[in-house]
DOZA-72751 format. One line per field, with one value per residue (C-alpha): residue in three letters; x, y, z. Coordinates in Angstrom, 3 decimals, padded with zeros to 6 digits, m for minus. Example, Ala and Ser with C-alpha at 12.3 -4.5 7.8 and 13.67 -1.06 7.14 Angstrom:
<pavexs>
resn: [Ala	Ser] $
x: [012.300	013.670] $
y: [m004.500	m001.060] $
z: [007.800	007.140] $
</pavexs>
This chain:
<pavexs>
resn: [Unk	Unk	Unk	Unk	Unk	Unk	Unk	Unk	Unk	Unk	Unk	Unk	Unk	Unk	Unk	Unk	Unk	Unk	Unk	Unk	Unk	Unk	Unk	Unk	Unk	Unk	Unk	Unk	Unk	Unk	Unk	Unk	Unk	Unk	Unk	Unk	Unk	Unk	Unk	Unk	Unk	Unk	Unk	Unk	Unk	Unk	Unk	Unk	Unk	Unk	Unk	Unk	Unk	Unk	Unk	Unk	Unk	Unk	Unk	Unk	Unk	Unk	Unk	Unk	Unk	Unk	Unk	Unk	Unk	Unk	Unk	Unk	Unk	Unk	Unk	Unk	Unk	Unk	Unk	Unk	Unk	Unk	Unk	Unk	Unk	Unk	Unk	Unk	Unk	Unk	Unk	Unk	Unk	Unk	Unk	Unk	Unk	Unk	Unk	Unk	Unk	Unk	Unk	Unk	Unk	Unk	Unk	Unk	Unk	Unk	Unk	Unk	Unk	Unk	Unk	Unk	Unk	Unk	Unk	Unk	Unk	Unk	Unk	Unk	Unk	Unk	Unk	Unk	Unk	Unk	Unk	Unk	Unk	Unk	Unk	Unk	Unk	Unk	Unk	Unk	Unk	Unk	Unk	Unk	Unk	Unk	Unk	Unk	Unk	Unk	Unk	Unk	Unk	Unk	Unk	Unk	Unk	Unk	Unk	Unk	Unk	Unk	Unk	Unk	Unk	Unk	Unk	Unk	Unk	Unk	Unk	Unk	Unk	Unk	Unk	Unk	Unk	Unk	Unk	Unk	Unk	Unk	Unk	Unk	Unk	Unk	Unk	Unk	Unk	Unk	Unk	Unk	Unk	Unk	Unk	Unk	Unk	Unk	Unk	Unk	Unk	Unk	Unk	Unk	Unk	Unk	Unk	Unk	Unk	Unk	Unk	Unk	Unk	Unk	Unk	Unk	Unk	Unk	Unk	Unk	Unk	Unk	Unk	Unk	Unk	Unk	Unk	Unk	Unk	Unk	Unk	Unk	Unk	Unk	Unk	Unk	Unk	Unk	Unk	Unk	Unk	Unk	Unk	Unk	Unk	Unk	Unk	Unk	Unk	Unk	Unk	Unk	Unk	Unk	Unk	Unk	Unk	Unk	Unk	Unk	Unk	Unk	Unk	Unk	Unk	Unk	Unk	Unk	Unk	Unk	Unk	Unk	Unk	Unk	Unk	Unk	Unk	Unk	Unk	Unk	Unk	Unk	Unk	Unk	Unk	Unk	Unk	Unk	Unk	Unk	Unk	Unk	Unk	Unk	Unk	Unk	Unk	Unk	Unk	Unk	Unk	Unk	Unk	Unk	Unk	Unk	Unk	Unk	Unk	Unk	Unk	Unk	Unk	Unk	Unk	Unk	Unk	Unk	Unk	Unk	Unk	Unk	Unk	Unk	Unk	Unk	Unk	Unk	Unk	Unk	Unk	Unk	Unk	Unk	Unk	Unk	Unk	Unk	Unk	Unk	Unk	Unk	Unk	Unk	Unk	Unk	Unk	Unk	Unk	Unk	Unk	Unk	Unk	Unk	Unk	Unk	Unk	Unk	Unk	Unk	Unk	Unk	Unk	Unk	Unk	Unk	Unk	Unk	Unk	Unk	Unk	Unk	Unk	Unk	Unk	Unk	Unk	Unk	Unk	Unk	Unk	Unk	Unk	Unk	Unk	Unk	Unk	Unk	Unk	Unk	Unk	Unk	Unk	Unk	Unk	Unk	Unk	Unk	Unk	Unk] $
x: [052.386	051.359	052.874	050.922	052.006	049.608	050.704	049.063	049.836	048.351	045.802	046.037	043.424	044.521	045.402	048.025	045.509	045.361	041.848	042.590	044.583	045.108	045.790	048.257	049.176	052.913	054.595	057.808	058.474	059.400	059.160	056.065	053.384	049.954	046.857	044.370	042.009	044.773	045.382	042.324	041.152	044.700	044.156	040.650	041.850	044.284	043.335	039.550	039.973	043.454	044.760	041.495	040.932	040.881	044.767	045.951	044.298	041.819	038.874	039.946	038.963	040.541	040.603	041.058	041.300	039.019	038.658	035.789	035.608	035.008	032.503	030.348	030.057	029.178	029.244	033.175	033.087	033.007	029.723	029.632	030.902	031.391	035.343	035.582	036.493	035.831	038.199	037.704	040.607	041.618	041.811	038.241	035.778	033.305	029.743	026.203	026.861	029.710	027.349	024.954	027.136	028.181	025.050	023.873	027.165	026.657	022.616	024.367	026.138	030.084	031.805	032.710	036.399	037.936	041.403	044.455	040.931	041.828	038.153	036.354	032.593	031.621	032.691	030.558	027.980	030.547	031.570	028.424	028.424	031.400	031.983	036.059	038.423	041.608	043.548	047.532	049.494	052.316	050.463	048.965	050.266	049.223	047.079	045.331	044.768	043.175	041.167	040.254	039.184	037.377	035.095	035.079	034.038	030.522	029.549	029.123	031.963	036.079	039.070	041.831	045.670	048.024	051.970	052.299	055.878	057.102	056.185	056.144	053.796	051.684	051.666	050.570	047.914	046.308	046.353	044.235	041.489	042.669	040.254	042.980	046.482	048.647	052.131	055.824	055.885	055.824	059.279	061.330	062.664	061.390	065.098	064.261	067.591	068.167	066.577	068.046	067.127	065.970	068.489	066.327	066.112	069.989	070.349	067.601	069.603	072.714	071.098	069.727	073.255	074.977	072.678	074.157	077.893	078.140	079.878	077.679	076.943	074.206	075.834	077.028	073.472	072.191	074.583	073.058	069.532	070.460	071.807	068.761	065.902	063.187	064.487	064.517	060.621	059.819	061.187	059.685	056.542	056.739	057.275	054.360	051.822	049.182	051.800	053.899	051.796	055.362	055.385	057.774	060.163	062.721	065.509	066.619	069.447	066.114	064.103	067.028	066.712	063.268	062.554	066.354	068.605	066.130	063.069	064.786	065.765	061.793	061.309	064.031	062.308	058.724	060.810	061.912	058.747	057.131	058.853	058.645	054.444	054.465	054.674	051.482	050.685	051.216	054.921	054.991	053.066	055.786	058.847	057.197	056.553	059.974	061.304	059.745	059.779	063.726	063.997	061.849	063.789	067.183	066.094	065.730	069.652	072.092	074.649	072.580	071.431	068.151	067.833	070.164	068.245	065.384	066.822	068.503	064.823	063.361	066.243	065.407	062.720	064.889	065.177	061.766	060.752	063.329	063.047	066.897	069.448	069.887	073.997	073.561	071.415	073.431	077.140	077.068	075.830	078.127	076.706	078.721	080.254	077.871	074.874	075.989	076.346	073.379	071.522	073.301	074.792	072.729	076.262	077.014	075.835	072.453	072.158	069.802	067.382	066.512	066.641	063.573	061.886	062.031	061.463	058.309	056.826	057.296	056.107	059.864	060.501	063.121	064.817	064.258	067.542	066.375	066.926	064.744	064.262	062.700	060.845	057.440	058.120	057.582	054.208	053.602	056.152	054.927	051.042	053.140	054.673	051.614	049.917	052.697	052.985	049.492	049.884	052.919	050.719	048.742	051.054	052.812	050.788	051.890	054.748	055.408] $
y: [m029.218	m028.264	m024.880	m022.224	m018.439	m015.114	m011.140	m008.635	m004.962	m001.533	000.330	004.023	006.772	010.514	011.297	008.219	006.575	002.584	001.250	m001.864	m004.594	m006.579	m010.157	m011.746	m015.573	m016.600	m020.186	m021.040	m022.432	m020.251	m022.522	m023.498	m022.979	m022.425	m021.471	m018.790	m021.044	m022.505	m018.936	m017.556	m021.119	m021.001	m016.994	m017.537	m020.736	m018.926	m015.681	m016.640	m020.488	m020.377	m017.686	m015.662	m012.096	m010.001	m010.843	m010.209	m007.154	m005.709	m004.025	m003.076	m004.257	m006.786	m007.181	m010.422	m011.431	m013.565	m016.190	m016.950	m019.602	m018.237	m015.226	m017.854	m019.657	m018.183	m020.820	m020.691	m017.250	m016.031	m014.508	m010.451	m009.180	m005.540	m005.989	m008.518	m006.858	m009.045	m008.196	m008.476	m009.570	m008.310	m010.893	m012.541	m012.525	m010.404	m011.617	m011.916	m015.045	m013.110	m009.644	m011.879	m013.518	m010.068	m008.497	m011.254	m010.988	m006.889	m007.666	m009.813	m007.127	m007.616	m004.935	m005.488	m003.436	m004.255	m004.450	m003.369	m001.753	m000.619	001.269	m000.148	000.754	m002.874	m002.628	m000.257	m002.784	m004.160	m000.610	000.405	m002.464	m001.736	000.410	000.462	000.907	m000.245	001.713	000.622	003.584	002.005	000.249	003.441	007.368	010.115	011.200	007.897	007.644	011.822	010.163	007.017	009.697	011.469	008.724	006.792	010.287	009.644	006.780	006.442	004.497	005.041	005.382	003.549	004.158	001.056	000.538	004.206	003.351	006.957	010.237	012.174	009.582	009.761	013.633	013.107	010.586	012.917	015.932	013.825	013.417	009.203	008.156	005.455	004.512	001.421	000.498	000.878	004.478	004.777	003.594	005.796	009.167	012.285	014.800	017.930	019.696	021.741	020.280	019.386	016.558	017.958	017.262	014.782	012.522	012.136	011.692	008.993	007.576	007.738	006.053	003.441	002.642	002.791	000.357	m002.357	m002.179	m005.580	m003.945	m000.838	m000.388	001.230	003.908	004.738	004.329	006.638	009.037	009.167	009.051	012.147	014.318	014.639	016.397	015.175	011.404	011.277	012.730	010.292	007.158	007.659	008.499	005.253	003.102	004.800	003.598	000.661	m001.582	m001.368	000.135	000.607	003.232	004.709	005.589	007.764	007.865	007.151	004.456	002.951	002.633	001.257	m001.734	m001.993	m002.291	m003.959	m003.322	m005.017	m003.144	000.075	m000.784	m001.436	002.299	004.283	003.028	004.161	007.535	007.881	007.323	009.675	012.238	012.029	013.414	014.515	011.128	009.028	006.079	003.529	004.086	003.950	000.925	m000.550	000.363	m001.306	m004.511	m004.855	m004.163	m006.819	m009.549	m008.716	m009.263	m012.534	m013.739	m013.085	m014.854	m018.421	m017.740	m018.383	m016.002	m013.321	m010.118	m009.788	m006.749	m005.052	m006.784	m004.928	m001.911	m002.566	m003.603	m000.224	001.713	000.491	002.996	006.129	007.326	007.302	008.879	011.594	012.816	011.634	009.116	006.688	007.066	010.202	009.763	007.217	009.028	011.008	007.694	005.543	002.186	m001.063	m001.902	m005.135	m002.722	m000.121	m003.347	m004.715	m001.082	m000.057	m002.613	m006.124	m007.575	m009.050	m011.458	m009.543	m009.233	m012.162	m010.952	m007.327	m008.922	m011.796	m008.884	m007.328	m010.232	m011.140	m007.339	m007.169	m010.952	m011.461	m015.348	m015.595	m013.269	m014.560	m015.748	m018.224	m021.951	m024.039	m026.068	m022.449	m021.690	m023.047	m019.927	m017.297	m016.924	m016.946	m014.312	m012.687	m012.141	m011.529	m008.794	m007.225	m007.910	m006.561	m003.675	m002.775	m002.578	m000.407	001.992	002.305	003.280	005.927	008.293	007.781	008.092	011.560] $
z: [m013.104	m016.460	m017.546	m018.928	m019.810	m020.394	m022.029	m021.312	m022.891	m021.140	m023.041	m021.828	m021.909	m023.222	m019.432	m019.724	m017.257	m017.741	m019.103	m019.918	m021.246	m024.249	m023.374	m025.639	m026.192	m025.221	m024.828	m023.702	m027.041	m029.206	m032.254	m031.412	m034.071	m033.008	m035.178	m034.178	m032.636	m029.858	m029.732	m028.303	m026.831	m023.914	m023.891	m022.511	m020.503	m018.953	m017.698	m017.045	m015.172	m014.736	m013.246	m013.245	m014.671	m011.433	m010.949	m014.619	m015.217	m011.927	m012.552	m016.005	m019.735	m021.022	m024.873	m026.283	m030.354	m031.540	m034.935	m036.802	m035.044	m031.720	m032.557	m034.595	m031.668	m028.641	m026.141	m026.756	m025.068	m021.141	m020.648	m020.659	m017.494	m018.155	m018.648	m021.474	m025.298	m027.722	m030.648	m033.854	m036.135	m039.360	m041.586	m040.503	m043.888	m043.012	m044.459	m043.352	m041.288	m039.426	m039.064	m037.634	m035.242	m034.347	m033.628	m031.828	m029.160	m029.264	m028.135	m025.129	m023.818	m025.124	m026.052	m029.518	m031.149	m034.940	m034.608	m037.055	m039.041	m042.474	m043.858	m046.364	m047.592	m047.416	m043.609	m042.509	m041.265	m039.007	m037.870	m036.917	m034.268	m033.168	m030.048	m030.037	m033.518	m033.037	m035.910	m036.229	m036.768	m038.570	m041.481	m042.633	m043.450	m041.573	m044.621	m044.715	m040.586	m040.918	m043.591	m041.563	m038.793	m040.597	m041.980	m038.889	m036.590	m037.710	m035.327	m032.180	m031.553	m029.804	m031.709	m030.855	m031.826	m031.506	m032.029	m030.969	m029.941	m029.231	m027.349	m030.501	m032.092	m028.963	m028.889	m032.680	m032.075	m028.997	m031.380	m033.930	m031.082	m030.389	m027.512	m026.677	m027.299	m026.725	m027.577	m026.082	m025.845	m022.477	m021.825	m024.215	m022.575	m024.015	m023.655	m022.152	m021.995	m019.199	m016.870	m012.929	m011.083	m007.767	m004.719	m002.923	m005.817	m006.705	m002.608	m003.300	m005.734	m004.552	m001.173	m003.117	m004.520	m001.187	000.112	m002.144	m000.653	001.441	004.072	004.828	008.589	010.556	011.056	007.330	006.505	009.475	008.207	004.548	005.479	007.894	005.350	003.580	006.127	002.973	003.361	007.316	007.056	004.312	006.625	009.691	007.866	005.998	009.393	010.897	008.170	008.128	007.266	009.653	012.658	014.151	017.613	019.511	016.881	018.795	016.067	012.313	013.901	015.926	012.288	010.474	012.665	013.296	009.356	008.181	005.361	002.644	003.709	003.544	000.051	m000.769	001.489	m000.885	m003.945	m002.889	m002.158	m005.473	m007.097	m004.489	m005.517	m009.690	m009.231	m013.210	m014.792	m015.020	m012.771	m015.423	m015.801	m012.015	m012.366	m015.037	m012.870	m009.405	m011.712	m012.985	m010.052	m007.940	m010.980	m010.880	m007.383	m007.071	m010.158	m008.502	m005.429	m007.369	m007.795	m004.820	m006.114	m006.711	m004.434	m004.764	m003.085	m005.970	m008.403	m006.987	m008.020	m011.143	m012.562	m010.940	m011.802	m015.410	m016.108	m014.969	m018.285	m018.927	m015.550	m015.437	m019.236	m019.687	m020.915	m018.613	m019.304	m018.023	m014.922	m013.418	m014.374	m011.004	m008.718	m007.261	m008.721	m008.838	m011.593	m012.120	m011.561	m014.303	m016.876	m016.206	m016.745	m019.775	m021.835	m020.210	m019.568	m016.476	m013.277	m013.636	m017.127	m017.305	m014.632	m016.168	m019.873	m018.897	m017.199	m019.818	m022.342	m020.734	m020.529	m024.080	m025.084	m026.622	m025.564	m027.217	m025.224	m021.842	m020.366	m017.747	m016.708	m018.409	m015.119	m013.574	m016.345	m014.771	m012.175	m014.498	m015.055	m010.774	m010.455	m012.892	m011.385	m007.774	m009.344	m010.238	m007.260	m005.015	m007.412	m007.100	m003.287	m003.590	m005.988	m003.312	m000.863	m002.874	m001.297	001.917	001.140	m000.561] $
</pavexs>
């Protein structure tokens, strides 16, 4: 089968709500040279025949870099479908061929953004065609990006800020009026000293960890769930839903083993998340992703638990969710020494699981620790993560 691999990177709203996603190029080569034009050409392949657009990215945008190439030529280009961005690179020469190229895709009914956009007067044709300007926070001061806003303010148009990698850069962007922000931020933990993680969630946690022990029982694990009146509720609530349709639940021993040690797992981490309502649904979103790509990873490898690998991916985003180093989130749960490795120094039999996972969110190749005989696998678990995670979204609610 012939291989193919897809990015994507979250676009958020001021609300932290997902609008869309960039779609980048990766290959499993990471020598591999490609020029702009293979770029875009196996971007397009991919996500629109390949794999097709409503599994990489739903109903939202998707924002994809074009060459000269491609915007000079339209037939190279899906037709307008109310989700495709059609960006704009930096480096193109802009000159009347190009403006006319331009207007002639904005009369079709593409949504047209300039990305990395440093202002120029000579680019104001091209800005006032534009409806989205992608403005990269890194490459300029904060002088120069008021100054950029300033200008830019007059048209009609949305201002976007890119490589905001931390929560002070974001809170700095949103105070500058940014219609749209994308980057890494989302992962990093904002401290908040003094705060206490409510009781539910370290019993949560602490379940979560217990359920990895090979020799746990029924009983141990009745005993846990029991001790927590917010956990029992949250259970038999979850076995009682649409996916389950389960009746006649007359204990927590009776839902233990109706739903089985690895569903449970999959229940306590929907419980966690349930109960953390002040973070946005994209980190959610991140943490159900890694999670399941970790597990399906782990279960292409014999000597691996998948189910702990589940967790260790999940359990990845703590730090993030809970405002907190992750050193000290984890010091009070009773993890396995393989688990604590994995989480905070990417040593160990699961090192290599939660380091692809993480590889691949970020489009880092070279950091994907993976048999090259598997490697074919990655871009299907990948879209199964999503998908599943997507469900699990969905269910959230259901569960809390």
């Amino acid at each position: 089968m012939r291989e193919y691999y897809l990015g994507r990177q979250p676009i958020f709203n001021t609300e932290l709500e997902v609008t869309g996603y960039e779609l980048l190029y990766r290959s499993q080569d990471v020598d591999a040279r490609v020029n702009g034009d293979q770029a875009t050409s196996q971007v397009l392949l991919n996500s629109f025949w390949e794999m097709g657009l409503e599994k990489i990215v739903g109903k939202h945008a998707a924002f994809v870099n074009l060459t000269r190439r491609f915007i000079l030529n339209e037939s190279l280009i899906p037709p307008p479908n109310g989700q495709l961005v059609l960006e704009i690179l930096e480096d193109i020469e802009v000159d009347d061929e190009l403006l006319t190229a331009v207007g002639n895709l904005k009369s079709k009914g593409y949504t047209i953004a300039l990305d990395d956009f440093i202002y120029h007067p000579k680019l104001q044709p091209l800005v006032r065609m534009a409806d989205i300007i992608k403005i990269d926070i890194l490459a300029l001061s904060h002088q120069e990006i008021d100054e950029h806003l300033f200008t830019l303010r007059k048209f009609p148009l949305k201002l976007l800020a890119e490589k905001v990698e931390t929560p002070e850069e974001f809170d700095w962007c949103k105070s500058r009026g940014f219609d749209y922000y994308q980057g890494y931020f989302l992962c990093k933990p904002r401290l908040i000293k003094g705060r206490r993680m409510p009781t539910n969630r370290v019993n949560t946690l602490r379940l979560m960890a217990e359920l990895q022990k090979p020799d746990l029982d029924v009983k141990q694990l009745e005993k846990l769930i029991t001790q927590d009146v917010t956990i029992s509720y949250r259970l038999l609530h979850y076995i009682n839903s649409a996916a389950f349709a389960a009746r006649d639940i007359e204990s927590i021993h009776h839902a233990i083993v109706y739903l089985g040690k690895q569903e449970i797992c999959k229940w306590a981490s929907l419980a966690l998340l349930a109960g953390i309502d002040d973070k946005p649904a994209a980190l959610t979103m991140t943490a159900l992703v890694r999670a399941r790509m970790c597990e399906l990873l782990a279960e292409t490898m014999p000597e691996l638990n998948h189910s702990t690998a589940m967790m260790i991916g999940l359990f990845s985003t703590l730090d993030a969710m809970l405002d907190a180093p992750l050193e000290d989130i984890l010091a009070d749960i009773p993890l396995a020494e393989g688990v604590r490795n994995a989480l905070l120094r990417h040593e160990g039999p699961y090192a290599g699981v939660l380091t692809s996972t993480l590889a691949y969110e970020t489009g880092t190749w070279e950091d994907i620790d993976f048999e090259d005989d598997d490697e074919t696998r990655l871009i299907s678990i990948y879209l199964r993560s999503i998908e599943w995670a997507e469900t699990m979204l969905g269910n959230l609610k259901g569960v809390a």
